[in-house]
RODO-2510 file (C-alpha; in nm, 4 decimals, decimal comma):
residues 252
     n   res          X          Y          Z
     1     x     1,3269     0,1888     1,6897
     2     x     1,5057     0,4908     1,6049
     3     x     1,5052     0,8419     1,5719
     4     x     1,5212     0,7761     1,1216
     5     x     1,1571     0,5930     1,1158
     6     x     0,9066     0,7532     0,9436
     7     x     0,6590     0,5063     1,1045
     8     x     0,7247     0,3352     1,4346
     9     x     0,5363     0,1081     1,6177
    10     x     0,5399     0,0231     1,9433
    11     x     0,4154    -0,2288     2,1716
    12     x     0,0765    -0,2854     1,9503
    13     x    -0,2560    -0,4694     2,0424
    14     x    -0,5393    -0,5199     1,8765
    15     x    -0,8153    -0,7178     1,9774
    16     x    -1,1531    -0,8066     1,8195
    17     x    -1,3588    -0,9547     2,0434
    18     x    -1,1945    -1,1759     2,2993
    19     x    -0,9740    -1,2534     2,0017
    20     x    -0,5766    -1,1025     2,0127
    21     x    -0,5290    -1,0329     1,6320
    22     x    -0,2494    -0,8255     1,7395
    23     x    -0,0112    -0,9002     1,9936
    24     x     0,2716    -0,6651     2,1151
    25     x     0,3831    -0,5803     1,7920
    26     x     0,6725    -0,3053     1,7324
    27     x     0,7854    -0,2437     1,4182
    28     x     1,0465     0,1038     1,3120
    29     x     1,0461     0,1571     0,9221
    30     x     1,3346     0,4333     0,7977
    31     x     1,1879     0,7054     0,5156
    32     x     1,3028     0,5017     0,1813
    33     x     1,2121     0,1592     0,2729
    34     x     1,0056    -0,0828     0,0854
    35     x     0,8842    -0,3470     0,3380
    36     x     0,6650    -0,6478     0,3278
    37     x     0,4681    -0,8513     0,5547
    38     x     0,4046    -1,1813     0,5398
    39     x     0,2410    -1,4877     0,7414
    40     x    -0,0134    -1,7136     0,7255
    41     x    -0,3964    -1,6429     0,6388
    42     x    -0,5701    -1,4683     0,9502
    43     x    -0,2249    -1,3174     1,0882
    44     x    -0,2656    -0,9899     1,1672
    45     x    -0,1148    -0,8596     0,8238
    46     x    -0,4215    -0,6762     0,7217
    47     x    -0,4982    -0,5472     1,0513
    48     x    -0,1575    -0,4262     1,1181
    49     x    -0,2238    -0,1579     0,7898
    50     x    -0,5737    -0,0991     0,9260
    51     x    -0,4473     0,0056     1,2622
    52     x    -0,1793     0,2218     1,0809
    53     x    -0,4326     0,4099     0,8197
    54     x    -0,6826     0,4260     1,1642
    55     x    -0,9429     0,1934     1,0100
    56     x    -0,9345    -0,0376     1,3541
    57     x    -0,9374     0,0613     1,7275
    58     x    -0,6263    -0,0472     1,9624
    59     x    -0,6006    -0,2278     2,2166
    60     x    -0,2748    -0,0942     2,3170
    61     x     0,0476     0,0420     2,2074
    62     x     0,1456     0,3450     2,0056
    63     x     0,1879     0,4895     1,6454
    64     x     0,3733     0,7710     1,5541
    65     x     0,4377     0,8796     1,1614
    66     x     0,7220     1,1567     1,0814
    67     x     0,7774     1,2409     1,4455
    68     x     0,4120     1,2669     1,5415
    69     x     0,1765     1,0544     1,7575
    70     x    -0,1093     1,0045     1,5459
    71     x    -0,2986     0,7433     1,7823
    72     x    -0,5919     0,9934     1,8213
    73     x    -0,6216     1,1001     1,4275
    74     x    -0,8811     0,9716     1,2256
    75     x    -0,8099     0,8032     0,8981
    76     x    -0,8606     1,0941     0,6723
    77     x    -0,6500     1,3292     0,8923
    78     x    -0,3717     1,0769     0,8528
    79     x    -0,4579     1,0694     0,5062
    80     x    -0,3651     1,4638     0,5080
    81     x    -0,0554     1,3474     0,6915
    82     x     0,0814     1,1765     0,3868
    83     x    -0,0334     0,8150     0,4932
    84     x    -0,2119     0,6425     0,1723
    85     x    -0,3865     0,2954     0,1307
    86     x    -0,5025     0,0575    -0,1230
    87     x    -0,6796    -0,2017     0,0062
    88     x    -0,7159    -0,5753    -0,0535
    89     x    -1,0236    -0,4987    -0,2825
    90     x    -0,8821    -0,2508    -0,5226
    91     x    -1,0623     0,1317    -0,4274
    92     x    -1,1201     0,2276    -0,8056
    93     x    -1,4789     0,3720    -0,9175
    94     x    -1,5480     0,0989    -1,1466
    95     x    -1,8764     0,3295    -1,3041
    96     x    -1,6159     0,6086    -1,4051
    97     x    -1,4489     0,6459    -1,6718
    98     x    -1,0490     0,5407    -1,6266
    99     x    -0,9799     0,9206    -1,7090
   100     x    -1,2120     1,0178    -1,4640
   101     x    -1,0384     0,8095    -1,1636
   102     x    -0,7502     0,9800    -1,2244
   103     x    -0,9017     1,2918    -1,2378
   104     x    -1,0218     1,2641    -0,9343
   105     x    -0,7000     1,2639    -0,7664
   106     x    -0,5077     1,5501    -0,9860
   107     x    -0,8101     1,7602    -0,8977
   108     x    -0,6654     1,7450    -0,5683
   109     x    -0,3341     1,6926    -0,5641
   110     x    -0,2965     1,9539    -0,8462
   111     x    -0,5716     2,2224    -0,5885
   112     x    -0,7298     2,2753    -0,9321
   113     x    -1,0137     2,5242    -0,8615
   114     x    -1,3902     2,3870    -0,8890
   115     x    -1,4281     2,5412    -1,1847
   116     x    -1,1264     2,4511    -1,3741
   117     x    -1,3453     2,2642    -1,6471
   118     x    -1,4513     2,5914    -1,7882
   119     x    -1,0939     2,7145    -1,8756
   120     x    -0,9374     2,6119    -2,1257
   121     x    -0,5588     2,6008    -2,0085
   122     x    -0,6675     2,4410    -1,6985
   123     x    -0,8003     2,1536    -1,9536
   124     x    -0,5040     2,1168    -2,1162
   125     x    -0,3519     2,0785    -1,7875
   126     x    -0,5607     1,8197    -1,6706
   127     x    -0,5566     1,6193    -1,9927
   128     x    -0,1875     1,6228    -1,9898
   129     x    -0,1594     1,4955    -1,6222
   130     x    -0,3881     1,1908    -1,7033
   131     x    -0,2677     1,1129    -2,0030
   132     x     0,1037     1,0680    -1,8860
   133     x    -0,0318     0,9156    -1,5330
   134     x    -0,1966     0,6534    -1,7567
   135     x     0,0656     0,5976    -1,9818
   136     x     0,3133     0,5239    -1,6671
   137     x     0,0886     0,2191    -1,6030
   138     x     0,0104     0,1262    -2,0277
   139     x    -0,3392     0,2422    -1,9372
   140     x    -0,3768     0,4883    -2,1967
   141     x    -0,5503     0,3047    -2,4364
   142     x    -0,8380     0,2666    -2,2113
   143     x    -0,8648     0,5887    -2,1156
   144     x    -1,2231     0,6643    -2,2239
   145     x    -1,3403     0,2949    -2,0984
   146     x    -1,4760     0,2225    -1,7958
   147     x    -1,2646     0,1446    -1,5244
   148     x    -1,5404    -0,1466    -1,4525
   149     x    -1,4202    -0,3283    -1,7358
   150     x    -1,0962    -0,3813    -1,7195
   151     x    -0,9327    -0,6945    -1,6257
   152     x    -0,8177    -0,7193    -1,2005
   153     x    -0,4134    -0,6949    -1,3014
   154     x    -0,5448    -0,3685    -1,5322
   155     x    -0,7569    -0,2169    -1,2158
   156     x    -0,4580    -0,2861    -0,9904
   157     x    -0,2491    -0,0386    -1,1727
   158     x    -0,5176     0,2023    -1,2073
   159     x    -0,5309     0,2322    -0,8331
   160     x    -0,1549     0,2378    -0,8400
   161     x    -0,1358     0,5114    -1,1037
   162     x    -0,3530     0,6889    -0,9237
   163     x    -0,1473     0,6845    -0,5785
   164     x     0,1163     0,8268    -0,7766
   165     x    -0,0819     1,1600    -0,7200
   166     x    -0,1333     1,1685    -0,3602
   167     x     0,0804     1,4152    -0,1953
   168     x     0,2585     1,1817     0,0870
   169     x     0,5412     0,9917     0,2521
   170     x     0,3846     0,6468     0,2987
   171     x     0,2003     0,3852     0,1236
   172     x     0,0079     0,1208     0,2798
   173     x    -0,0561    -0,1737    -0,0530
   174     x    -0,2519    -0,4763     0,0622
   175     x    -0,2324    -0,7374    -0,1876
   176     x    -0,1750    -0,5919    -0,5223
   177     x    -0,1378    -0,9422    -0,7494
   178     x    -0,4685    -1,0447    -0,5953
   179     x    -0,6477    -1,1313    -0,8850
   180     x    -0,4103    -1,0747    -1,1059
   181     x    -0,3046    -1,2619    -1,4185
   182     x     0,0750    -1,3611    -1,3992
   183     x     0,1594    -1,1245    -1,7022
   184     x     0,0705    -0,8182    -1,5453
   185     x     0,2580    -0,9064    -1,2435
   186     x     0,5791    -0,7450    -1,3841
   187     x     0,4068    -0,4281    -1,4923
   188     x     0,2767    -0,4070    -1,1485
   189     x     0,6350    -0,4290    -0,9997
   190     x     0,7625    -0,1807    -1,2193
   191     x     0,4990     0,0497    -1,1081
   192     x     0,5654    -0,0061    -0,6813
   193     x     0,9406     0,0122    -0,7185
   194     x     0,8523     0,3699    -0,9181
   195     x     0,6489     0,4713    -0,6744
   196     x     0,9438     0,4490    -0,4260
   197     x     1,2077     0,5058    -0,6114
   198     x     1,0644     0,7921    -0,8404
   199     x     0,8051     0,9122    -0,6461
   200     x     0,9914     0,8841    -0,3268
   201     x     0,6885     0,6697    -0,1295
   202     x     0,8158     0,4641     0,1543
   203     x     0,6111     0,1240     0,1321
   204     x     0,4657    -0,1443     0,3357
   205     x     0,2923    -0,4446     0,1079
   206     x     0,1033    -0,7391     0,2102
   207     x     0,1271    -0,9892    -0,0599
   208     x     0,0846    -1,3585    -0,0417
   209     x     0,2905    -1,4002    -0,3716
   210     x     0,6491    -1,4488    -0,2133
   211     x     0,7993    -1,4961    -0,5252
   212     x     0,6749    -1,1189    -0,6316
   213     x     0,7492    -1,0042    -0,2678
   214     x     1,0801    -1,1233    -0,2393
   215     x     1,2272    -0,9614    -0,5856
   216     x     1,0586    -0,5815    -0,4460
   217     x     1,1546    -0,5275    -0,0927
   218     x     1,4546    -0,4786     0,0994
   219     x     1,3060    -0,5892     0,4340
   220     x     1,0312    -0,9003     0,5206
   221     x     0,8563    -0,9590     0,8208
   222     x     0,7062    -1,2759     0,9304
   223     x     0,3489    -1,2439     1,1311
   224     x     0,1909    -1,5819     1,3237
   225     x    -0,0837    -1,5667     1,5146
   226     x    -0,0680    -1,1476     1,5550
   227     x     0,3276    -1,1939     1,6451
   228     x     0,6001    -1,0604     1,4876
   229     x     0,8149    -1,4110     1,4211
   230     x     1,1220    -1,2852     1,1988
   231     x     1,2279    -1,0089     1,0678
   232     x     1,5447    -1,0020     0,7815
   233     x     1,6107    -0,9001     0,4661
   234     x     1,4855    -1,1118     0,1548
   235     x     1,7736    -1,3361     0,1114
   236     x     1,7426    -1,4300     0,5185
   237     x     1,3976    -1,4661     0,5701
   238     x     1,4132    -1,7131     0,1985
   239     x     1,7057    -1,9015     0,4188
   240     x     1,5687    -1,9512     0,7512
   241     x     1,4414    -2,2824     0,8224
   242     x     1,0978    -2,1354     1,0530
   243     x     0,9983    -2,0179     0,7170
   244     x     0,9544    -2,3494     0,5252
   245     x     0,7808    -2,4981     0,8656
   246     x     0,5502    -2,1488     0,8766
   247     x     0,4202    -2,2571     0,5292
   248     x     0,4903    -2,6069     0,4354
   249     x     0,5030    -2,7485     0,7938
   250     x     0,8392    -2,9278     0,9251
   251     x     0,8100    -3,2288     0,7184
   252     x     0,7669    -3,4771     1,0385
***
């Protein structure tokens, strides 16, 4: 760990039940980084963003964000923090509109008053701010549909497009090709690596898809059984033997 994380991780434990789903993990990722985690089914991968966002109690350990210990903060005050989630099922309102989702967000990342609907400029603001939001993600053709239609790869972006809006540092993605047709994969990398490199978002992703993974981040790390097991860039973790045994056993 050093002074240049924006999120570091100490020491972590997290334990449901008599069961260790977390075990003395420590983890330091620099401002800029685009990491992801890895490991089998029931690792710890999901936990380790819930314990980050505050969505699970720990065990032990600590977790500090820009600087600041932020152990005792609730999710949404780490929210106002600048740390921002999508989760494994994609957080869209699926009985609003696709304009309206992302209206929901510029209203607040914009501090558009409550009445900004009644003035006309404000409207043309607001109309302006969605319609190049959804045409970031090729969503602007739906934009009067409702976001309960659309297809999974088409309600990932949505909830990407509408991170772009949030007013952070870091972004916590948890399995954005879930459910996602292969051809919308691309679109969907386009979109994280502009949300970093654009945007300026530092970002951790879970994603089982190592393929996808491997072409978007400049760090991996490995979790087994709530451990942190190896740690490298791309092109290590793709040649180090534990890897093939992790998934495809040791061939014995």
């Amino acid at each position: 760990m050093n002074k240049e994380d924006l999120i570091c991780i100490e020491n972590l434990n997290v334990k449901f039940g008599q069961q260790m789903v977390l075990d003395n993990v420590s983890l330091g990722i620099r401002a800029g980084e685009v990491v992801g985690l890895i490991g089998p089914n029931g690792c710890g991968k999901t936990t380790l963003l819930n314990a980050i966002s505050g969505f699970v109690p720990i065990e032990a350990g600590t977790i500090s964000f820009d600087g600041r210990d932020i152990m005792n903060l609730a999710p949404d005050k780490r929210a106002t923090l600048g740390i921002g989630r999508s989760f494994q099922h994609a957080g869209v309102f699926k009985e609003l509109s696709v304009a309206d989702n992302i209206i929901i967000g510029a209203e607040k990342a914009e501090k558009f008053p409550w009445w900004w609907m009644f003035a006309s400029h404000y409207r043309k603001k607001m109309d302006k701010i969605v319609n190049n939001t959804l045409e970031d993600v090729n969503l602007l053709a739906h934009k009067t549909s409702l976001a309960g239609i659309l297809s999974g790869g088409q309600i990932r972006l949505l909830e990407l497009a509408r991170l772009q809006l949030f007013e952070g540092k870091l972004l916590l993605i948890d399995e954005p090709t879930a459910g996602v047709a292969p051809a919308l994969r691309q679109q969907l990398a386009k979109t994280i690596k502009k949300l970093n490199q654009e945007y300026g978002f530092t970002v951790i992703i879970v994603e089982h898809d190592l393929k996808f993974l491997f072409n978007l981040v400049d760090r991996v790390v490995v979790l087994v059984d709530g451990c942190k097991y190896i740690e490298g860039t791309p092109e290590e973790i793709q040649k180090d033997k534990r890897l093939q045994e992790i998934y495809f056993g040791n061939g014995d």
